[in-house]
MITI-537686 format. One record per residue (C-alpha): residue in one letter; chain; x, y, z. Coordinates in nm, 4 decimals, m for minus. Layout:
MITI-537686
res A&chain A&c1 X&c2 Y&c3 Z $
...
This chain:
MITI-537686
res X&chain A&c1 m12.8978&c2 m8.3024&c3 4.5705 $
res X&chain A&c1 m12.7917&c2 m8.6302&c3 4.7378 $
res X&chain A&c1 m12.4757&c2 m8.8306&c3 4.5755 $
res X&chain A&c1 m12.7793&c2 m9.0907&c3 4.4403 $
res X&chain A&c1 m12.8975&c2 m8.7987&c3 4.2480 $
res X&chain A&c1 m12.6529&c2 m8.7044&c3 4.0034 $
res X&chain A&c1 m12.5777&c2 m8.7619&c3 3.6369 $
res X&chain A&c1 m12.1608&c2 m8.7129&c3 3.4929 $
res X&chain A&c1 m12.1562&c2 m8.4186&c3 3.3071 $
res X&chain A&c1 m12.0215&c2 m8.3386&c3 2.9035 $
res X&chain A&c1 m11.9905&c2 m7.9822&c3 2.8133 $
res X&chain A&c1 m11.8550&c2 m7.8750&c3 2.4523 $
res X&chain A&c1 m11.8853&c2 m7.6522&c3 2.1558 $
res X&chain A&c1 m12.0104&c2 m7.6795&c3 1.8325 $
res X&chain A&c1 m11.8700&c2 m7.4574&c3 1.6090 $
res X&chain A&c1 m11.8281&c2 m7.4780&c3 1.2142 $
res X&chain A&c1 m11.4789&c2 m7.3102&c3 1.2694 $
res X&chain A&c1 m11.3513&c2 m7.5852&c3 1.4331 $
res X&chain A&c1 m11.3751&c2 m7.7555&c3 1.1176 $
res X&chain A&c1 m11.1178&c2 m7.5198&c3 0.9594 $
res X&chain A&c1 m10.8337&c2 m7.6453&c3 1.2320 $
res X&chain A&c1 m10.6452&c2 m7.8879&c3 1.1443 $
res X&chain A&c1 m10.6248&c2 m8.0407&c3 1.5006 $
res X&chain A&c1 m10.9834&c2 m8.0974&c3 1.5519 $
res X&chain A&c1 m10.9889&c2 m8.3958&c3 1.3671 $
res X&chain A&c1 m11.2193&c2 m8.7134&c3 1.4465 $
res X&chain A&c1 m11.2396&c2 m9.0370&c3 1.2882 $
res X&chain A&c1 m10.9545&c2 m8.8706&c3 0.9995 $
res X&chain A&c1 m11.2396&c2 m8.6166&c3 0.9559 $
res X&chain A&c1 m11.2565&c2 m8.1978&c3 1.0747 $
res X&chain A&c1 m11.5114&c2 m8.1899&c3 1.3493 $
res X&chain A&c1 m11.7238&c2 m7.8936&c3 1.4385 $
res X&chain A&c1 m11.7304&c2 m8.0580&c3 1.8465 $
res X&chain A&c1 m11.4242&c2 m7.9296&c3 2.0416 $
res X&chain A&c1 m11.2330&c2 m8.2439&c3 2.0947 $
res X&chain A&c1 m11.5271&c2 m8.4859&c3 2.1466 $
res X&chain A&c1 m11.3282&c2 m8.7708&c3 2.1294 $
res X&chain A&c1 m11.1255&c2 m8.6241&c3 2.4436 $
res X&chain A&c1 m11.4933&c2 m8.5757&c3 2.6030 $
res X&chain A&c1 m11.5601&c2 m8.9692&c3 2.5605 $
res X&chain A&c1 m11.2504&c2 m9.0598&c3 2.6911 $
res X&chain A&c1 m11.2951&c2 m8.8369&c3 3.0023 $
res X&chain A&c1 m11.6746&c2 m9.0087&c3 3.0423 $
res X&chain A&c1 m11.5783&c2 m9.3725&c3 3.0079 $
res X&chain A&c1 m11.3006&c2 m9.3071&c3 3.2683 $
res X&chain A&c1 m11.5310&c2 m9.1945&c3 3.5131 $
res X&chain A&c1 m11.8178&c2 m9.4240&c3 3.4733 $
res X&chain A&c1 m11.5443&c2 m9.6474&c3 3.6159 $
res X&chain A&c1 m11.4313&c2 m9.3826&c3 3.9131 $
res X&chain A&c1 m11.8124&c2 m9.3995&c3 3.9859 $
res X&chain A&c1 m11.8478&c2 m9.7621&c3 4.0005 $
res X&chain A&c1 m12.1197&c2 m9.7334&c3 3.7519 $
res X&chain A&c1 m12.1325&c2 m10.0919&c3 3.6224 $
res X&chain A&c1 m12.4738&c2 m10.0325&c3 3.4279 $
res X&chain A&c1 m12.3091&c2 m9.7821&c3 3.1688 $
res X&chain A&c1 m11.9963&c2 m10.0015&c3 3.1046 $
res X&chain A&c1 m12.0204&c2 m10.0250&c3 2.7245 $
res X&chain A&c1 m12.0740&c2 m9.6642&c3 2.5983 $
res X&chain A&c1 m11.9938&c2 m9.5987&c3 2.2831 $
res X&chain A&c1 m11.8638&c2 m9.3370&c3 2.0824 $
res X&chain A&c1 m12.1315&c2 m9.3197&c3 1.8262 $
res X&chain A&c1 m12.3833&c2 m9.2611&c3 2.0685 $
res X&chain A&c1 m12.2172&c2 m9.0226&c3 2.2390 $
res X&chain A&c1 m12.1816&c2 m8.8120&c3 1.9189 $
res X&chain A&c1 m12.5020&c2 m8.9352&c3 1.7984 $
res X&chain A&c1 m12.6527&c2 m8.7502&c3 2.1038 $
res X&chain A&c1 m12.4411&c2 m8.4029&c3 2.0133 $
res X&chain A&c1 m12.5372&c2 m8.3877&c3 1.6663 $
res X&chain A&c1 m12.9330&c2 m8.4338&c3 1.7731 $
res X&chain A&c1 m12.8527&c2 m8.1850&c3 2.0298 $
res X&chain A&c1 m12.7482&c2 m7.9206&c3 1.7405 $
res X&chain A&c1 m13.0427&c2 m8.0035&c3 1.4886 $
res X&chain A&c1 m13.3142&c2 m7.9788&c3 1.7758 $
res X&chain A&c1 m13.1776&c2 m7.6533&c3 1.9002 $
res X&chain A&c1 m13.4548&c2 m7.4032&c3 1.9779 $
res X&chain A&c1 m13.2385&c2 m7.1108&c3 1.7859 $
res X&chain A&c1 m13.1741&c2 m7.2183&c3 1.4885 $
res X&chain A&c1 m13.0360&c2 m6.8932&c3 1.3786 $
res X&chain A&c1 m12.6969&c2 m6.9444&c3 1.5994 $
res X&chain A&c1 m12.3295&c2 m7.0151&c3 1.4484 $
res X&chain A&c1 m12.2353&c2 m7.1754&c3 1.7573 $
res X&chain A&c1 m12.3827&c2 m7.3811&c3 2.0323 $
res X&chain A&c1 m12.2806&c2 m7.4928&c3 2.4031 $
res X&chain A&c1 m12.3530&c2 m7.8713&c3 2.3754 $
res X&chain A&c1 m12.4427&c2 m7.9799&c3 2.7387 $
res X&chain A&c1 m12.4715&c2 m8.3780&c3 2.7609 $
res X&chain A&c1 m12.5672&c2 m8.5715&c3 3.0709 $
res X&chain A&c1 m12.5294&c2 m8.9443&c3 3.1596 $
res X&chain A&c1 m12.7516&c2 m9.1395&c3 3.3715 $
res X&chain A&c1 m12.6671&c2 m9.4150&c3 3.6089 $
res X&chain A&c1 m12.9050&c2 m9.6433&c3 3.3856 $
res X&chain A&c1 m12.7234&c2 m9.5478&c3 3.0801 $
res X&chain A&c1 m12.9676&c2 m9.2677&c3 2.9829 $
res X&chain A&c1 m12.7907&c2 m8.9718&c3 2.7883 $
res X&chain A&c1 m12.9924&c2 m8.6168&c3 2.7341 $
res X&chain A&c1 m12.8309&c2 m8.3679&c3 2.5563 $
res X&chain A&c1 m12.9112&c2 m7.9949&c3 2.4940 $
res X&chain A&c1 m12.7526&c2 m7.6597&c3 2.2896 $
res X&chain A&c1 m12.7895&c2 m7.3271&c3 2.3784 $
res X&chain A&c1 m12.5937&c2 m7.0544&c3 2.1426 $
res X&chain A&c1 m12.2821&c2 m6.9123&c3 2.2866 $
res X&chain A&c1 m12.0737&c2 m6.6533&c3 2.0619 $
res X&chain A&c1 m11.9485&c2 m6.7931&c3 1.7535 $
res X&chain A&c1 m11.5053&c2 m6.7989&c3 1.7828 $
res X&chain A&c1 m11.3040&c2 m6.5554&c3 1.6616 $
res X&chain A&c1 m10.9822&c2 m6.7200&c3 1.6079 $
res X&chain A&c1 m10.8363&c2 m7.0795&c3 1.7062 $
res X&chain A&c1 m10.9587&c2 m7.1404&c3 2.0439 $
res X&chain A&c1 m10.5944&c2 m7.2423&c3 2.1536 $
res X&chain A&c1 m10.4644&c2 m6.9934&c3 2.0289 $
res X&chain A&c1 m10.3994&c2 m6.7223&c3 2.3560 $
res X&chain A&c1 m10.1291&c2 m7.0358&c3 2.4936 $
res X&chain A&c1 m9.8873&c2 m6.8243&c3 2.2566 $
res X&chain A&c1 m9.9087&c2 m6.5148&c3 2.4715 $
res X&chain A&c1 m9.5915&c2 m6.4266&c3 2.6004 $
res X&chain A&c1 m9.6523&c2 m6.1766&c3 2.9177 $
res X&chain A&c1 m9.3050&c2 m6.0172&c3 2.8483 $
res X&chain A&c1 m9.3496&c2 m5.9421&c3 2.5072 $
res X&chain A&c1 m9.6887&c2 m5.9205&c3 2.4396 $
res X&chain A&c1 m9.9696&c2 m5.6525&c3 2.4738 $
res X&chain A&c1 m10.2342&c2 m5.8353&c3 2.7598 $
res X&chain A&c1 m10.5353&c2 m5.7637&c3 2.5649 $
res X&chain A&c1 m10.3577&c2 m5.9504&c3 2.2107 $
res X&chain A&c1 m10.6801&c2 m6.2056&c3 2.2689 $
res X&chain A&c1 m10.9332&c2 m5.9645&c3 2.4125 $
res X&chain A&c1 m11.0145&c2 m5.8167&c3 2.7230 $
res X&chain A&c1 m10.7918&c2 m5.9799&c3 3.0637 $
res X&chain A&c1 m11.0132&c2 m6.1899&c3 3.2638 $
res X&chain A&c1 m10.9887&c2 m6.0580&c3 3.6137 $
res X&chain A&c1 m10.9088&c2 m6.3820&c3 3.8542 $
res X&chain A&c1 m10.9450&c2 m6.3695&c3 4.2021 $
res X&chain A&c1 m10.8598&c2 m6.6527&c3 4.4666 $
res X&chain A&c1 m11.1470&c2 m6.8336&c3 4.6690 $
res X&chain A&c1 m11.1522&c2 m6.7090&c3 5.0263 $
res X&chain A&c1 m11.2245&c2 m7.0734&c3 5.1695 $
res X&chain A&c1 m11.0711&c2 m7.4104&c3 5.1113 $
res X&chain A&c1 m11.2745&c2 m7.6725&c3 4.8296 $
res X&chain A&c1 m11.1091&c2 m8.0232&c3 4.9792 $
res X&chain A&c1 m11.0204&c2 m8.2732&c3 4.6756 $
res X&chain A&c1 m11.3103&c2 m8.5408&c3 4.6372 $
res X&chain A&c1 m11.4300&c2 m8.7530&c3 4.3195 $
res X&chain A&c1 m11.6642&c2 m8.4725&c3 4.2760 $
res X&chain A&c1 m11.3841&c2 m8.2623&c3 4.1986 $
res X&chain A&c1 m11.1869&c2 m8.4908&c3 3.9889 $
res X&chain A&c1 m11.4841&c2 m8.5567&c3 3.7671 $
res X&chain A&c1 m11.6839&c2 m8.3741&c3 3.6248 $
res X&chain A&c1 m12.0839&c2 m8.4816&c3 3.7348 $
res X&chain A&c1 m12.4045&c2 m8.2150&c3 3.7807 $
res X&chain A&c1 m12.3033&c2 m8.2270&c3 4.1136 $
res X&chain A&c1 m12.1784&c2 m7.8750&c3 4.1199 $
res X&chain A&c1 m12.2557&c2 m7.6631&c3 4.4566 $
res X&chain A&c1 m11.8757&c2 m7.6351&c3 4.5782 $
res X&chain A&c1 m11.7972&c2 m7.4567&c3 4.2609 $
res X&chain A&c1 m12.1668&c2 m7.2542&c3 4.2726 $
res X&chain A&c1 m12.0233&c2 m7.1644&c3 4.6586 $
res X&chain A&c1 m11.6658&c2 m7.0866&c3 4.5165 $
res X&chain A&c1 m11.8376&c2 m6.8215&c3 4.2364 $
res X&chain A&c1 m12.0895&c2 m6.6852&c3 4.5398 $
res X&chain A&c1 m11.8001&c2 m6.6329&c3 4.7742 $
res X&chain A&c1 m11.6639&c2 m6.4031&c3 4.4763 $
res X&chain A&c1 m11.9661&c2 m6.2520&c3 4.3991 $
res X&chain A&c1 m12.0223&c2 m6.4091&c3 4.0394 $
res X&chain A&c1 m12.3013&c2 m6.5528&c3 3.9689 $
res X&chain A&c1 m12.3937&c2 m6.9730&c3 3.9657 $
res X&chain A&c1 m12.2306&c2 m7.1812&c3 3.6845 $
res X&chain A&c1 m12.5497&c2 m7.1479&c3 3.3823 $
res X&chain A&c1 m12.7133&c2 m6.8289&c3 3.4856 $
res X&chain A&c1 m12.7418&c2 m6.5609&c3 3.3219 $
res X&chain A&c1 m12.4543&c2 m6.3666&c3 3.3419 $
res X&chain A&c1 m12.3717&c2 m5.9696&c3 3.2518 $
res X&chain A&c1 m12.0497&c2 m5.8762&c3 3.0504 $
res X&chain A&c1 m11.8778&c2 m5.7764&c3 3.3716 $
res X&chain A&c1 m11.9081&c2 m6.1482&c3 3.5444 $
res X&chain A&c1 m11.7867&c2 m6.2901&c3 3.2048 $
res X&chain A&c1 m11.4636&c2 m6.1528&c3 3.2043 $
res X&chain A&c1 m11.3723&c2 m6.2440&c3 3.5517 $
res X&chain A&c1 m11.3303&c2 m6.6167&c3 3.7371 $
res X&chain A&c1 m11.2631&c2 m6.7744&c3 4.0879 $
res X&chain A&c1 m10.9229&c2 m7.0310&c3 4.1460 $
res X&chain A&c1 m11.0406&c2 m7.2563&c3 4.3771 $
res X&chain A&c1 m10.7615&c2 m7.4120&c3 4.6334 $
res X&chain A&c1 m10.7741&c2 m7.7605&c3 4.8008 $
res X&chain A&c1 m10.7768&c2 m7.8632&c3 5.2052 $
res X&chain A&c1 m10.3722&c2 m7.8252&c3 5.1701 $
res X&chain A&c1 m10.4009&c2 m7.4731&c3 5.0463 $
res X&chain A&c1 m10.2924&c2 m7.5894&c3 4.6815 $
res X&chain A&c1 m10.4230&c2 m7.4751&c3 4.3770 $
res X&chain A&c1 m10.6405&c2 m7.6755&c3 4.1733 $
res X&chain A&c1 m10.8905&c2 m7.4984&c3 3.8797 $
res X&chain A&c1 m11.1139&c2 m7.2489&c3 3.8286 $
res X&chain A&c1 m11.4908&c2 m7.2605&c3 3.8827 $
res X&chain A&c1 m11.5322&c2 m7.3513&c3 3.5186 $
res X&chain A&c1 m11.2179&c2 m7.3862&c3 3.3757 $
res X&chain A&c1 m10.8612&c2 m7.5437&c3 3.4465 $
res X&chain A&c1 m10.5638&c2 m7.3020&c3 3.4853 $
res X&chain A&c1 m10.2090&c2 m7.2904&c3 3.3823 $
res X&chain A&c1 m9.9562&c2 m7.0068&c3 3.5349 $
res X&chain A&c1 m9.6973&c2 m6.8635&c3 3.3710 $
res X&chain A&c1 m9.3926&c2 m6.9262&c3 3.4840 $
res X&chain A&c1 m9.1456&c2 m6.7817&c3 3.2149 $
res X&chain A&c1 m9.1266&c2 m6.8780&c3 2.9549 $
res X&chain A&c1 m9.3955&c2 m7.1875&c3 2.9837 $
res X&chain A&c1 m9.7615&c2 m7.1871&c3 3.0936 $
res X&chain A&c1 m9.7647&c2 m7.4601&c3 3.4008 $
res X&chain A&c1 m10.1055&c2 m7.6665&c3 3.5187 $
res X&chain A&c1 m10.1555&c2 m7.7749&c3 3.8554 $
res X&chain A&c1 m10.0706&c2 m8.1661&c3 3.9044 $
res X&chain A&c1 m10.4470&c2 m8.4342&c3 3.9206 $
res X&chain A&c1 m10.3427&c2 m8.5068&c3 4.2269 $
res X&chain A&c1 m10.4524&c2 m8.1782&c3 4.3309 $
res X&chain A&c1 m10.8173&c2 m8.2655&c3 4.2963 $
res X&chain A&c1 m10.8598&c2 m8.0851&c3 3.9957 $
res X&chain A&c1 m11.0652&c2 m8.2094&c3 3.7068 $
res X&chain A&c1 m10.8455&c2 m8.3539&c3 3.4274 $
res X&chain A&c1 m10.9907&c2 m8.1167&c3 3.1487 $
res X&chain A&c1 m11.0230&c2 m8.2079&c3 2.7698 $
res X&chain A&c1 m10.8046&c2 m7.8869&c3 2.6760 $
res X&chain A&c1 m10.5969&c2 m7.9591&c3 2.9690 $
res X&chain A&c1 m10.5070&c2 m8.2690&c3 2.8365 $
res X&chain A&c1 m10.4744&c2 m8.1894&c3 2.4769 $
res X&chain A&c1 m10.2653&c2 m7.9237&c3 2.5347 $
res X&chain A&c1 m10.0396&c2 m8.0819&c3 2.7746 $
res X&chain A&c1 m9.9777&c2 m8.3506&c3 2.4699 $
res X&chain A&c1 m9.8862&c2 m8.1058&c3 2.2322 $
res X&chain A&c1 m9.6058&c2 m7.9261&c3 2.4441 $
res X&chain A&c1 m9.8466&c2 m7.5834&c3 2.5099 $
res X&chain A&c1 m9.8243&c2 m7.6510&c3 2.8635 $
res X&chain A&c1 m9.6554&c2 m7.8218&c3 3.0902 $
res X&chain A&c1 m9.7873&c2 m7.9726&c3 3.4546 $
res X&chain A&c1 m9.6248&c2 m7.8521&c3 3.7140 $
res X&chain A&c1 m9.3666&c2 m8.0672&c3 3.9359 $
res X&chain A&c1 m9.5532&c2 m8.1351&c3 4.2442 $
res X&chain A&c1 m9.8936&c2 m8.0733&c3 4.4266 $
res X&chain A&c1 m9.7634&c2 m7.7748&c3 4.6162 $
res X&chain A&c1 m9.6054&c2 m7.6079&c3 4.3118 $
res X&chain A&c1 m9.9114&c2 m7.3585&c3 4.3298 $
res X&chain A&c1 m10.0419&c2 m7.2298&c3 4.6531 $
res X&chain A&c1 m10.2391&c2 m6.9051&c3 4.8225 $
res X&chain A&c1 m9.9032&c2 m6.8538&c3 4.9484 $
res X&chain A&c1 m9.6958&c2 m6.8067&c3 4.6377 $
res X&chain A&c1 m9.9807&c2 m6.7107&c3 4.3592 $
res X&chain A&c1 m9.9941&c2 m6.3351&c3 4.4019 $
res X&chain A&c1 m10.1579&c2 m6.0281&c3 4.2005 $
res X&chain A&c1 m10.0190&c2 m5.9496&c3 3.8904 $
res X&chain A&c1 m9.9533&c2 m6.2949&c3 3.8011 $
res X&chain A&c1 m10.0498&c2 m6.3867&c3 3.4571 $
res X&chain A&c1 m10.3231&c2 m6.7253&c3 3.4070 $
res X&chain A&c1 m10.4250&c2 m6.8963&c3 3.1074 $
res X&chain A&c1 m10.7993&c2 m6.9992&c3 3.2035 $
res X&chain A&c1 m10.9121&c2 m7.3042&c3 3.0046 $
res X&chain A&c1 m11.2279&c2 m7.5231&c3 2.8869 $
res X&chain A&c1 m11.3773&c2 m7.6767&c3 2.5954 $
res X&chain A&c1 m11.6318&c2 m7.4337&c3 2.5228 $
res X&chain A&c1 m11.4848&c2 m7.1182&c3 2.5518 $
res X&chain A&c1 m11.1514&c2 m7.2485&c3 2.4612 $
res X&chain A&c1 m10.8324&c2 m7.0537&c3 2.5898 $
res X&chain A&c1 m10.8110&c2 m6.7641&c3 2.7543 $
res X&chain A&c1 m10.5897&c2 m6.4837&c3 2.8860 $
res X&chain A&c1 m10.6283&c2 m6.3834&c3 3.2862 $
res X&chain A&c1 m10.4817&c2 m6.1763&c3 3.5759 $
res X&chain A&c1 m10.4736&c2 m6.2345&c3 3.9643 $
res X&chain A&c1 m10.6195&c2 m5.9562&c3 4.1027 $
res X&chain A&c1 m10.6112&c2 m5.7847&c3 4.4421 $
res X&chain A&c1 m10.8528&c2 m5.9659&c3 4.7246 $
């Protein structure tokens, strides 16, 4: 794929518990899409980043327009809950798609409470086992939005043995994820996900300036005092992230989740 052909990329979950949180509010309304709103904001920002003058003007209700078609039209209509996948063409052109994922549990943001010195580690399910990436994915606007443009983080999940980002996937590769590291040797994210460390007793996020992409949960929770972004670009690094050390893994579709460095 050639930088001419690729589309910006919105990934999020429908989900009729969402409705039930009193967070997930849009327009003064619950909303069954995890922090849509967030999603639009994140789009619109980097149709500018791209330079994309034709799409200048997208709107809100189209966006959710798309996400609600994407829902009714879904092939399974049997599901609870749906991965909304929504793509945005240079010419303005937006396609949008739902495949069922696992309905939720509990409040999505809910495993930011876990407290590593207090708590059991599987108080939110089973411990994601996180490994670092073995080679260095530099910073680019690739990485700072998020477009279908996504072979460095394919690379990053091959170079851990898990397989590409929408394949089918076995229980085993679920539970487990790759933190990817810039040209510096500073952390960034995760293939899918953004990360926060804990550092007691608050959950830190790599800084933007990183490289990393500037997640919807990221950003949410960084507004309501769940995390906190860490001091400086070097905060993180393969030299001072070790085994044993305890990562919240986070996106809008899966929500938040509890992880552990492991060995290798």
């Amino acid at each position: 794929m050639t930088t001419a052909e690729y589309e910006l990329l919105l990934t999020t979950r429908y989900d009729p518990l969402l409705e039930r949180l009193g967070w997930n509010y849009d327009e003064l309304r619950p909303s069954p899409f995890l922090l849509l709103r967030y999603h639009y904001d994140r789009i619109v920002d980097a149709v500018e980043q791209h330079g994309w003058t034709e799409t200048v003007g997208l709107s809100y209700s189209a966006v959710k327009m798309a996400a609600q078609e994407a829902v009714s039209n879904a092939a399974d209509k049997s599901a609870r809950a749906y991965k909304v996948r929504l793509t945005l063409s240079r010419s303005g052109t937006l396609t949008a798609s739902a495949m069922p994922t696992p309905p939720l549990a509990y409040d999505p943001t809910s495993p930011a409470f876990f407290k590593p010195n207090s708590d059991s580690g599987t108080l939110y399910g089973q411990v994601l086992a996180v490994t670092l990436d073995s080679e260095p994915t530099p910073a680019s606007l690739f990485t700072s939005t998020k477009t279908t443009r996504r072979q460095v983080y394919d690379d990053a999940r091959s170079r851990a043995a898990l397989p590409p980002i929408g394949a089918s996937s076995t229980v085993s590769s679920s539970l487990a994820e790759v933190i990817l590291h810039n040209e510096h040797g500073a952390i960034t994210e995760a293939s899918v996900s953004n990360v926060a460390f804990y550092r007691s007793p608050h959950w830190i996020t790599p800084r933007l300036s990183t490289g990393c992409l500037p997640g919807v949960l990221r950003r949410w929770m960084l507004e309501q005092g769940r995390i906190r972004e860490a001091p400086d670009d070097l905060a993180f690094t393969l030299d001072n992230v070790r085994p044993g050390d305890w990562v919240l893994i986070l996106n809008s579709v899966s929500g938040c989740r509890v992880g552990r460095i492991q060995e290798g």
